[in-house]
C-alpha positions as CSV (number, residue, x, y, z in Angstrom):
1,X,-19.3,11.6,-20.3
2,X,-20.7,10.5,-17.1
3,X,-21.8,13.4,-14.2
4,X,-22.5,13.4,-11.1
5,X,-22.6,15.6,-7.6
6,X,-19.9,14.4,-5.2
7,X,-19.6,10.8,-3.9
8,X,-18.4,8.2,-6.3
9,X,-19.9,5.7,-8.8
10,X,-19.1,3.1,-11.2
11,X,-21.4,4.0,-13.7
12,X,-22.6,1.5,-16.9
13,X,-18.9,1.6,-18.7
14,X,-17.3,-0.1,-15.4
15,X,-17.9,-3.2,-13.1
16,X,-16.6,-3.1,-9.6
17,X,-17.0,-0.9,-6.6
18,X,-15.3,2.0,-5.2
19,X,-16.1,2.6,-1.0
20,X,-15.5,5.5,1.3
21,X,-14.9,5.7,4.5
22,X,-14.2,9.0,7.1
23,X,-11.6,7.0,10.1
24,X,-11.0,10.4,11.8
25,X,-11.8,14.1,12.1
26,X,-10.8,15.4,8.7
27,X,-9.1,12.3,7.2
28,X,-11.1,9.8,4.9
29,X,-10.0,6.7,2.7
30,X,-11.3,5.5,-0.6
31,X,-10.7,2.3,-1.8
32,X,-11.8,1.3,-5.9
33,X,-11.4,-1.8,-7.6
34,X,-13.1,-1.9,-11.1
35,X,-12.6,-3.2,-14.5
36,X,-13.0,-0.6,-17.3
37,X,-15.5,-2.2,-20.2
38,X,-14.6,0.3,-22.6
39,X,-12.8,4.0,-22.6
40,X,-14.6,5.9,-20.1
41,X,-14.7,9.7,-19.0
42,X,-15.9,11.1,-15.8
43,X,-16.7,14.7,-14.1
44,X,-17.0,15.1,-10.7
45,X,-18.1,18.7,-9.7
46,X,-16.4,19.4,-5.9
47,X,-18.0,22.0,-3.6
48,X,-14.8,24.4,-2.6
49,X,-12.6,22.2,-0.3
50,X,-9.1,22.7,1.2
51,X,-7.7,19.0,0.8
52,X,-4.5,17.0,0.2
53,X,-5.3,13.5,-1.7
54,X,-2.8,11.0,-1.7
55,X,-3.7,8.5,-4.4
56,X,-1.9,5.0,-4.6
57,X,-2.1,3.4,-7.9
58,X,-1.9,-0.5,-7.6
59,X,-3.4,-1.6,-10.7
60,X,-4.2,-0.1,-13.8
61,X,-3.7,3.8,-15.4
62,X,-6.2,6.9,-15.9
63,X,-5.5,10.4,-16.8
64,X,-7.4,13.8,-15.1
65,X,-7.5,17.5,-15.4
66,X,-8.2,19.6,-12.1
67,X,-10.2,22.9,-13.3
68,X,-8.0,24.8,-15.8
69,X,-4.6,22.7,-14.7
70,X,-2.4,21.0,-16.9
71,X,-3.6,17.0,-17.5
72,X,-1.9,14.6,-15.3
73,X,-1.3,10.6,-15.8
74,X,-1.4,7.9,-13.3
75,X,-0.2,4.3,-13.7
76,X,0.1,1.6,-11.5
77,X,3.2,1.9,-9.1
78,X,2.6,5.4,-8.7
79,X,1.1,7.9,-5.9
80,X,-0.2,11.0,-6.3
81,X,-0.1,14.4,-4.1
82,X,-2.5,17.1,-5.1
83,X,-4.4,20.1,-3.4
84,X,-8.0,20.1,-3.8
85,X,-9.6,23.3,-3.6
86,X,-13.3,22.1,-5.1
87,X,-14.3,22.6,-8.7
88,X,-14.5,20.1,-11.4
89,X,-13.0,17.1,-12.4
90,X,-12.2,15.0,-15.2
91,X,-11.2,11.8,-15.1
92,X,-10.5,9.4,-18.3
93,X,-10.2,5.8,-18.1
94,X,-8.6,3.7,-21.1
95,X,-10.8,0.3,-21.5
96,X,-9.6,-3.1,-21.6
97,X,-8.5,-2.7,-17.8
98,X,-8.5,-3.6,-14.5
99,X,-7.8,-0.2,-11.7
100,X,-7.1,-0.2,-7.8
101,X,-7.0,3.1,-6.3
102,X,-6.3,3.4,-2.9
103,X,-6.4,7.4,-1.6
104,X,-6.3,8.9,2.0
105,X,-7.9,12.7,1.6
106,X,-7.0,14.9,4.8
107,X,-8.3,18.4,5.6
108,X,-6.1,20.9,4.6
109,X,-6.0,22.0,8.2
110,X,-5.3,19.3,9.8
111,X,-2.6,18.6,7.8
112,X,-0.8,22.0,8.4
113,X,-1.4,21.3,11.9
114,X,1.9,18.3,11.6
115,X,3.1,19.3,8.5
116,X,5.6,22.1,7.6
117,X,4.7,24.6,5.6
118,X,7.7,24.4,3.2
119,X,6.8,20.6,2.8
120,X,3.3,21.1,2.0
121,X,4.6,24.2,-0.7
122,X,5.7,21.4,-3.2
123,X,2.4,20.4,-3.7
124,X,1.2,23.7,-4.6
125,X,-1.5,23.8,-6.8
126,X,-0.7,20.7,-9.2
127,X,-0.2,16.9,-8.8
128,X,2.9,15.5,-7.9
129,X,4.2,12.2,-8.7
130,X,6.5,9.8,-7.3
131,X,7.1,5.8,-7.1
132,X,5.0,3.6,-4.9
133,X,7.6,2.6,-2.5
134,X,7.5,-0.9,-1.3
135,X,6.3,0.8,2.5
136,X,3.6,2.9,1.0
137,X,2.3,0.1,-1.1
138,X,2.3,-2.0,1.6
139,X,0.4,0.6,3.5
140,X,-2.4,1.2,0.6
141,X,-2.6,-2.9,0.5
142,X,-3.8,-2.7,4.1
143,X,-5.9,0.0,3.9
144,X,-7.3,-1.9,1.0
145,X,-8.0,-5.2,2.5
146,X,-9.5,-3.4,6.0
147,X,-13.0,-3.9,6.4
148,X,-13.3,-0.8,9.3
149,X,-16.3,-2.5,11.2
150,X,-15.4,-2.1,14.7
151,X,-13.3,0.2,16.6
152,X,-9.8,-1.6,16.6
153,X,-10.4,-2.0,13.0
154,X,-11.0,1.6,12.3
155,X,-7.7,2.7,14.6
156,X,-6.0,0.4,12.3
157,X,-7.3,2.1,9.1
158,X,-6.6,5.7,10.6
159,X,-3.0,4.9,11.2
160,X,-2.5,3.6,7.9
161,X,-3.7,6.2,6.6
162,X,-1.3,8.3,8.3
163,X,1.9,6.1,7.8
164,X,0.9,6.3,3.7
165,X,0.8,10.6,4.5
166,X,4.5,10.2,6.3
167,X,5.9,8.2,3.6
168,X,5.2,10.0,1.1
């Protein structure tokens, strides 16, 4: 089992990179492209937050478990909704594989600033799934193949980001 404080890394069971990037007040993007050597389990610990991630699976499958919560499973074609209130996190990855994993995290309070309550309710405190529709995949492709060097670039990123939120 590989630990670490915060911040992401690909550790000795995995080749690849994974990047992060904050494009506005309260709204970051993470793009990760590895290939998993062989099975591989990770903990993140989280100082307490109040966030929404929205995780786009293009390639690839892993499983985690939130704190106590039930353990969720993520495969390619897939996003993900969940709360993020801090804690720890473990993540597995099955080896022999290749993982994209494109996910927009926004503040909990910025996203109740737009969003109705009722609408942010059905994420509660577990992950919700549904299919990668062809518009949020295409969104999660371009946030994927940005490189947010200059200004226009970053714009670009921050509204993707939010089109990938809307569609969901």
């Amino acid at each position: 089992v590989h630990k670490w404080e915060g911040g992401y890394d690909v550790g000795s069971a995995l080749t690849g990179s994974a990047r992060a990037l904050k494009v506005a007040e309260g709204i970051s993007v993470c793009v990760a492209g590895f290939r998993v050597q062989r099975d591989f389990v990770m903990c993140e610990r989280r100082a307490e937050a109040d966030l929404y991630q929205f995780g786009c699976c293009l390639e690839g499958r892993m499983r985690w478990r939130v704190g106590g919560g039930a353990e969720s499973e993520q495969c390619a074609g897939e996003v993900s909704v969940q709360h993020v209130t801090g804690g720890e996190c473990i993540s597995t990855l099955p080896g022999g594989q290749a993982c994209e994993m494109v996910s927009v995290l926004v503040s909990g309070r910025r996203l109740r600033a737009f969003v109705p309550a009722d609408v942010l309710g059905i994420v509660g405190e577990s992950v919700r799934m549904w299919p990668l529709s062809a518009e949020t995949g295409a969104a999660a492709r371009a946030m994927r193949d940005c490189r947010a060097g200059d200004w226009a670039m970053r714009m670009m990123l921050e509204a993707k980001a939010l089109e990938l939120v809307a569609r969901v």
